[in-house]
C-alpha positions in Angstrom: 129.9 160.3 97.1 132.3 158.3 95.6 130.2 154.7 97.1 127.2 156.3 95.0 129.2 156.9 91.9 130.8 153.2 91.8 127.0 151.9 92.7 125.6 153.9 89.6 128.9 152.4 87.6 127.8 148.9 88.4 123.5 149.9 87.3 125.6 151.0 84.0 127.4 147.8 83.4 124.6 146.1 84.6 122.5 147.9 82.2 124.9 147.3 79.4 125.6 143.7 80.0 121.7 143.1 79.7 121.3 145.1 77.0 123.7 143.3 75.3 122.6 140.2 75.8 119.1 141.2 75.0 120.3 142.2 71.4 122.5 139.6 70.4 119.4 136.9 71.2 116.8 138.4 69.0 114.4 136.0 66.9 113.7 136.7 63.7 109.8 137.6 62.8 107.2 138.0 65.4 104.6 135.0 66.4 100.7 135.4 64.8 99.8 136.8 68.1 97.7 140.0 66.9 98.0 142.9 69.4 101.3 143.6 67.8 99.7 144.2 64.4 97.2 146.2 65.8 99.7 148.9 68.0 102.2 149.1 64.5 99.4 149.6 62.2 98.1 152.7 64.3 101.9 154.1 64.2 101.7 153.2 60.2 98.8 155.7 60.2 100.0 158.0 62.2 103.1 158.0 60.2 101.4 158.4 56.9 98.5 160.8 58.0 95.6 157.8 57.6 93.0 158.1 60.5 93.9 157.0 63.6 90.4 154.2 63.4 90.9 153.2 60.0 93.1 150.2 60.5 90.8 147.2 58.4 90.1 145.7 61.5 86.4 144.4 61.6 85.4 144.3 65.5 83.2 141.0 66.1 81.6 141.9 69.1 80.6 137.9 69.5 84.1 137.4 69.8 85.7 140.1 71.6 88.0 138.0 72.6 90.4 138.4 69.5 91.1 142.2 70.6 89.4 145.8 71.0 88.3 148.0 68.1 91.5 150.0 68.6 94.0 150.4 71.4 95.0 153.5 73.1 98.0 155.9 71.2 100.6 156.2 73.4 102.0 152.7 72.4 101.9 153.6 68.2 103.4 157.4 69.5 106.2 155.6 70.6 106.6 153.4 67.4 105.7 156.0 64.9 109.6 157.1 64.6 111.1 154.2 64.0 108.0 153.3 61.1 108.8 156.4 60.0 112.8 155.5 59.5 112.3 152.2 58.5 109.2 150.9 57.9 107.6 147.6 58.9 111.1 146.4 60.5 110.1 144.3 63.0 113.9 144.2 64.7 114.1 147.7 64.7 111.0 147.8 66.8 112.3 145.3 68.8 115.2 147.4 69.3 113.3 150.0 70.4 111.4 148.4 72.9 114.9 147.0 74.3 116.0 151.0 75.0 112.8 151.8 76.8 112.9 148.4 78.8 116.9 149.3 79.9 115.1 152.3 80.5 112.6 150.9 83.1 115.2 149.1 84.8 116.8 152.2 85.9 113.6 154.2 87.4 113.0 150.2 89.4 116.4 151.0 90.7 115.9 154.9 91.2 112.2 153.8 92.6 113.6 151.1 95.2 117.1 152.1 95.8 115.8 154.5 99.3 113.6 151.5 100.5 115.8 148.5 100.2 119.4 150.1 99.3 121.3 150.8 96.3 123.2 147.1 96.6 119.6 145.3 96.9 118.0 147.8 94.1 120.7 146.8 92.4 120.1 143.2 92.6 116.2 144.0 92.0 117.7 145.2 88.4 119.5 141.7 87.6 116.4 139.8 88.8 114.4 141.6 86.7 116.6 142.7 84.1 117.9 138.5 83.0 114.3 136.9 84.1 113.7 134.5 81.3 110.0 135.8 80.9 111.0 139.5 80.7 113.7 138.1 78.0 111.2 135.9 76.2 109.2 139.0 75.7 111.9 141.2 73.9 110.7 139.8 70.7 107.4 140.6 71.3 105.9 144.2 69.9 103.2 144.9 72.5 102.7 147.7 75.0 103.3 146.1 78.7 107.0 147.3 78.4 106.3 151.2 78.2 103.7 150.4 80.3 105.8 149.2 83.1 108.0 152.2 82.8 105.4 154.8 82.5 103.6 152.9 85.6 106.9 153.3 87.8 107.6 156.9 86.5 104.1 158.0 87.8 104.7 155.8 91.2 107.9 157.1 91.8 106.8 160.7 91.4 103.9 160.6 93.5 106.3 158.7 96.2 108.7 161.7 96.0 106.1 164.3 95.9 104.7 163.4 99.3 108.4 162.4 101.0 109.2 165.8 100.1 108.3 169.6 101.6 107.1 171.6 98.7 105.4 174.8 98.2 102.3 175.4 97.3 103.6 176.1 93.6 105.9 172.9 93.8 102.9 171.0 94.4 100.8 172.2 91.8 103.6 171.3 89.2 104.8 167.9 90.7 100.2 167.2 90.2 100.6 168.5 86.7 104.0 165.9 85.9 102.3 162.8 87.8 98.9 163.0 86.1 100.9 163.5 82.8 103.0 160.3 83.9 99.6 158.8 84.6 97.6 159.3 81.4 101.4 157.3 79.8 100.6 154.7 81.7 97.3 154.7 80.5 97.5 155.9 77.6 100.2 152.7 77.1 97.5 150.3 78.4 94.1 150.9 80.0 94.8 149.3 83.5 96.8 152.3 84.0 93.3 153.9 85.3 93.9 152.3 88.3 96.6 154.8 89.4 94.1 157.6 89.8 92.5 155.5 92.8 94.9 154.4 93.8 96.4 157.7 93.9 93.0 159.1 95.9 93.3 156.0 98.3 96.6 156.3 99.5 96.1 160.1 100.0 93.1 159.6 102.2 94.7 156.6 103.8 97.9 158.6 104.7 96.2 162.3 105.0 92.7 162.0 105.1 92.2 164.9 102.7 93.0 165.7 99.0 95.6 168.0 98.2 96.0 170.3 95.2 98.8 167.9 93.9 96.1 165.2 93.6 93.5 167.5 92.5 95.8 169.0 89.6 96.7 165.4 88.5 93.7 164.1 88.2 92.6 166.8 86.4 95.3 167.0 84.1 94.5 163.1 83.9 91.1 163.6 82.6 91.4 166.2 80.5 94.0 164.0 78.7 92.3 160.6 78.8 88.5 163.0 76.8 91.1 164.1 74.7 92.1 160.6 73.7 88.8 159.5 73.8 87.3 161.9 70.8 90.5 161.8 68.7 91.8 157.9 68.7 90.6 155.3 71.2 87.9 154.8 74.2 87.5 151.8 76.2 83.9 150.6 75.6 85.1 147.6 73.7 86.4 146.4 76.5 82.8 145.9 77.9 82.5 143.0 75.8 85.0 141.4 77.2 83.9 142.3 80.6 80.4 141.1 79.8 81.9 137.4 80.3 82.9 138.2 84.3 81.3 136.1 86.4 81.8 135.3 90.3 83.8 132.1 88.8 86.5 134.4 87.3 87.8 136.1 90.1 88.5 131.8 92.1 89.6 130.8 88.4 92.3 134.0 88.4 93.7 133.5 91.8 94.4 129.8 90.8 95.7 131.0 87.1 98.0 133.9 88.2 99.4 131.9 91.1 100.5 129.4 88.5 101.3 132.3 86.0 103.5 133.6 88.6 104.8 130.1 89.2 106.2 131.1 84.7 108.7 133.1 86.5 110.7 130.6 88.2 110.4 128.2 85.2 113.8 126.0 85.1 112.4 124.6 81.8 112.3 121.0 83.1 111.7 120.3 86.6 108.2 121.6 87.3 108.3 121.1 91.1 111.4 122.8 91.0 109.8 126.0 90.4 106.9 125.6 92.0 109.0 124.9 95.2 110.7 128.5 94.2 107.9 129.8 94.1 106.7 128.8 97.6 109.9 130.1 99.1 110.3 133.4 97.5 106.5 133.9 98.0 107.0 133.4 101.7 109.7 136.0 101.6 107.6 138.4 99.4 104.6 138.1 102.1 107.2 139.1 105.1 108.9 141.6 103.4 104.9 143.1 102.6 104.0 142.9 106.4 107.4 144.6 107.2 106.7 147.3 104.9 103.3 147.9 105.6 104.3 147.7 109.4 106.7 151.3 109.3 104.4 152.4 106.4 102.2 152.1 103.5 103.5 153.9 100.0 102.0 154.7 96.9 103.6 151.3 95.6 101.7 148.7 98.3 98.1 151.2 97.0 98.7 150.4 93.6 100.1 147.3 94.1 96.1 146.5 95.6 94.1 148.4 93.1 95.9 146.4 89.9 96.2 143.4 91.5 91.8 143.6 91.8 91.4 144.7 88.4 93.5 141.7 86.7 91.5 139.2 88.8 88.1 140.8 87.7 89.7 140.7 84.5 88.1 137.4 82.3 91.4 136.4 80.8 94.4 136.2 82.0 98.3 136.5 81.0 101.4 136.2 82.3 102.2 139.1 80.7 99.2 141.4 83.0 101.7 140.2 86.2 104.9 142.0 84.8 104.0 145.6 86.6 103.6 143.4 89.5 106.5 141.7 89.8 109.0 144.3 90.6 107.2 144.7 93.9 106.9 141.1 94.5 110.8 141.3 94.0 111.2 144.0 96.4 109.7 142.5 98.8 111.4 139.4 98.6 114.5 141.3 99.6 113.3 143.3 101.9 112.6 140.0 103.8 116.3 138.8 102.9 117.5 141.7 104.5 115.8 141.9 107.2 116.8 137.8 108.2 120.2 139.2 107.7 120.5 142.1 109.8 118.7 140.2 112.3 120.3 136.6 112.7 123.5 136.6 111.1 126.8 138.3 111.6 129.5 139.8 109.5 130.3 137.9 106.8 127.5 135.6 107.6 125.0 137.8 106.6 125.5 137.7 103.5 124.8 134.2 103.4 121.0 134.7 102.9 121.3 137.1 100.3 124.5 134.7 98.6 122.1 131.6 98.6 118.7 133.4 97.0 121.2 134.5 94.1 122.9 131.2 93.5 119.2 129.7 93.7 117.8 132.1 91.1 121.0 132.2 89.1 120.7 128.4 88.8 117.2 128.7 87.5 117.5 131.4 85.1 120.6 129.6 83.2 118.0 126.0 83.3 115.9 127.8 81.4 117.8 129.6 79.3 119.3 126.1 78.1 116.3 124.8 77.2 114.9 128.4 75.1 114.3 128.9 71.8 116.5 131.4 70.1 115.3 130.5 66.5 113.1 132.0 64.3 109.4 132.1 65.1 108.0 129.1 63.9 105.0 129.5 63.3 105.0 133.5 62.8 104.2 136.0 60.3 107.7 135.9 58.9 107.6 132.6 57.5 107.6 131.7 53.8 104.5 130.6 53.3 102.9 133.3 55.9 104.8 135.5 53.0 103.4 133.8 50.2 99.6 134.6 51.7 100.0 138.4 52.2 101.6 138.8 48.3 99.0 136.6 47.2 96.0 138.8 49.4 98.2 141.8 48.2 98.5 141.2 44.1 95.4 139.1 43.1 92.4 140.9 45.8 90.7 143.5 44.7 91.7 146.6 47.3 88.3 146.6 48.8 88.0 143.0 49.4 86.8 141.6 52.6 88.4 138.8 53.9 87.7 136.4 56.9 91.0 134.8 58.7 91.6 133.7 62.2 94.2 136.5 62.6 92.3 139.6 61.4 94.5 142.4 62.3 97.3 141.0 61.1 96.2 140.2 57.5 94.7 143.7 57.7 98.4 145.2 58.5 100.5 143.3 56.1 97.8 143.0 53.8 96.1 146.4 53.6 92.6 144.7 53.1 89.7 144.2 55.7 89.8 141.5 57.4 87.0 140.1 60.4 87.1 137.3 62.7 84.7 134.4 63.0 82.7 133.3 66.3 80.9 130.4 67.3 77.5 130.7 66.3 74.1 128.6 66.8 73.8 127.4 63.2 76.0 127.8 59.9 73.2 130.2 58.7 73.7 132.5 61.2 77.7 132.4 60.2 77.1 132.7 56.7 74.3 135.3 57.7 76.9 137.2 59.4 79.4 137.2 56.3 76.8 138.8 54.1 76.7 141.7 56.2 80.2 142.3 56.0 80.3 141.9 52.4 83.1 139.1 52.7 84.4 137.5 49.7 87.5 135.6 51.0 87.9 133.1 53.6 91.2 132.0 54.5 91.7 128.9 56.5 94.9 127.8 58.7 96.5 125.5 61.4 95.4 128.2 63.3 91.5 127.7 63.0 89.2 126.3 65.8 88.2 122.9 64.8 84.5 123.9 64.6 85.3 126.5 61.8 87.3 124.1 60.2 84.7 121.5 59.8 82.3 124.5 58.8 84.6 125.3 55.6 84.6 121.5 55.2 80.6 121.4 55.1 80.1 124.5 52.7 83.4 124.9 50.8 82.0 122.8 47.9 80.4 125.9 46.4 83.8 127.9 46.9 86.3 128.4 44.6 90.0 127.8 46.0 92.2 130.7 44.8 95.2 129.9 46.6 96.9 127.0 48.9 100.3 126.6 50.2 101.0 124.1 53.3 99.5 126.5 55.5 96.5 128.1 54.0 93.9 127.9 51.7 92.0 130.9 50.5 88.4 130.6 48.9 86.4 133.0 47.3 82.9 133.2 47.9 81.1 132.7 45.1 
């Protein structure tokens, strides 16, 4: 008991040390991105009673690429709150999303601390926890935070639900909690279908039936994703994106996400330095999966399977889709350590396996962080004459004015006006064709515009009137 409490007072300081050094790094402003906007204008509506839909985005289905018509409402639940307290405060969002990530950590350890041991969960957390990518993303207002937390709430649940002898009733109720867990995940980011599979899968795999706790959560799963579907967000959108899949994407993926994954070992100099980190602690990942898959597969290695298929199907990749992976990849890793340990080396010398990985990773994590950037976000949506835009869009545009800008939902949340994206077409006509139909009457250009648009402005601009310029951008108004 009292080794348990001291392990759990070490996951605290841990916690709090990271926490710490989370906050006290924080950029100023956010990047032009565009997801971000999307997630904090659904929280603005559900803050001020607006429509969930009616965010001013204007979907281009030519170029789905830019984002989905909406996203799902779990994300803008979760942000709602602190809209409500403070308003568009971008650090206290950030703040936020710091709690629930500290948050996270602690179900990794709670999730791995039976299969690898509190001290190696424990050292799972500080991987994880001081990873330059995982840090890099703290100023980032996007969903794949609660989404990791929600994904390892649901995995850990199911784990513990069929490691444990229930009744009948316990079932039923530990169903009900994991397909609530699972519509989070979900309901935080669409690949969290792929729990519900992989849920079915590792049941038949390990009992070649379905039980009643799979049964209630998948109904309780369903019923909640309908529910989201008629009131705030479905996933058809996403066809459009999936329309671009070809046999090509799942080759081009594999090579992508094995350099992606190479992001995490970044020393922020010496590229074959990480790449060689990556080799080695991919080797170790690979043993530790064939040790754990030789006592027994788990909900984790299921899941691990299902999400791993969907990203590589997926036609665009980010390092950002590998996060929910990466704890396993971790544990793994470890496992592997530990096993080399207990099997070659002798007290004290067994540490040395476990000593040397830490220095190694240590080493690499303060490389980077020397070379970071712990500025403000240059270019971002913070900056003066990014300002100077939205007052101008704000005070001299008509409230119904439709505008056309390379970062559509973010005009429309700072901005309150619609705003649409461009796309590539076959001819200018088709382009200006396309404006019509909207009904656009201001076209903003920017650093940020493909160079075909740009020379399309160049070509018809002549007949525009400029309304506004700055270093950045240059509004016209279509004539």
């Amino acid at each position: 008991m009292h080794i348990l409490r001291a392990q759990y007072r070490a996951l605290l300081v841990l916690l709090v040390v990271n926490g710490g050094f989370y906050a006290a790094t924080f950029r100023e402003g956010h990047d032009w991105g565009g997801d971000f906007s999307l997630y904090i204008h659904h929280a603005k509506n559900l803050v001020e009673g607006i429509p969930y839909k009616d965010i001013g985005y204007i979907y281009n289905p030519k170029n789905a690429t830019v984002g989905p018509e909406t996203f799902p409402p779990v994300f803008p639940l979760v942000l709602a709150p602190v809209y409500a307290l403070f308003g568009l405060n971008l650090t206290a969002m950030k703040v936020e999303l710091l709690f629930v990530f500290l948050i996270a950590l602690w179900v990794l350890f709670k999730a791995f601390e039976a299969e690898l041991s509190p001290a190696y969960a424990l050292l799972l957390v500080a991987i994880i926890g001081f990873n330059p990518c995982f840090w890099e993303f703290k100023d980032h207002i996007l969903s794949d935070i609660p989404f990791l937390l929600f994904v390892y709430l649901s995995l850990l649940t199911i784990h513990r639900a069929f490691h444990a002898e229930h009744s009948r009733r316990d079932n039923l109720l530990a169903g009900l909690l994991a397909g609530v867990l699972m519509y989070l995940a979900y309901g935080a980011r669409s690949p969290g279908l792929v729990l519900i599979p992989s849920l079915w899968a590792y049941e038949l795999l390990r009992r070649r039936r379905i039980s009643r706790l799979t049964l209630s959560a998948t109904i309780v799963f369903v019923c909640l994703m309908v529910v989201q579907g008629v009131l705030a967000h479905n996933d058809s959108s996403y066809g459009d994106q999936f329309a671009s899949m070809t046999v090509e994407t799942i080759f081009e993926n594999v090579c992508k996400y094995a350099q992606r994954m190479a992001i995490f070992w970044d020393n922020g100099s010496f590229r074959l330095g990480r790449h060689a980190l990556l080799l080695v602690t991919a080797l170790l990942a690979f043993t530790g999966f064939v040790i754990r898959i030789r006592v027994k597969v788990t909900i984790f290695e299921v899941f691990g399977l299902f999400y791993t298929l969907l990203i590589l199907l997926f036609p665009f990749s980010q390092l950002r889709y590998l996060f929910p992976l990466f704890p396993l990849y971790v544990a793994y890793m470890l496992r592997a350590i530990a096993a080399c340990s207990r099997g070659i080396f002798r007290m004290p010398q067994k540490f040395i396996p476990i000593g040397a990985a830490m220095l190694m990773i240590a080493m690499t994590y303060f490389a980077q962080y020397s070379h970071a950037e712990y500025g403000a976000f240059t270019p971002g949506v913070t900056t003066s004459t990014a300002q100077e835009l939205f007052v101008f869009i704000t005070q001299q545009t008509p409230s119904d004015a439709v505008c056309i800008f390379r970062k559509p939902r973010v005009l429309a949340l700072f901005t309150d006006r619609q705003s649409g994206m461009y796309h590539r077409p076959g001819s200018d006509q088709e382009l200006l064709d396309y404006f019509t139909s909207l009904g656009v009457n201001y076209i903003i250009t920017s650093p940020l515009d493909e160079l075909f648009f740009t020379e399309f402005v160049q070509r018809h601009n002549v007949s525009w009137n400029v309304r506004f310029t700055n270093s950045d951008f240059t509004v016209y108004q279509i004539k």
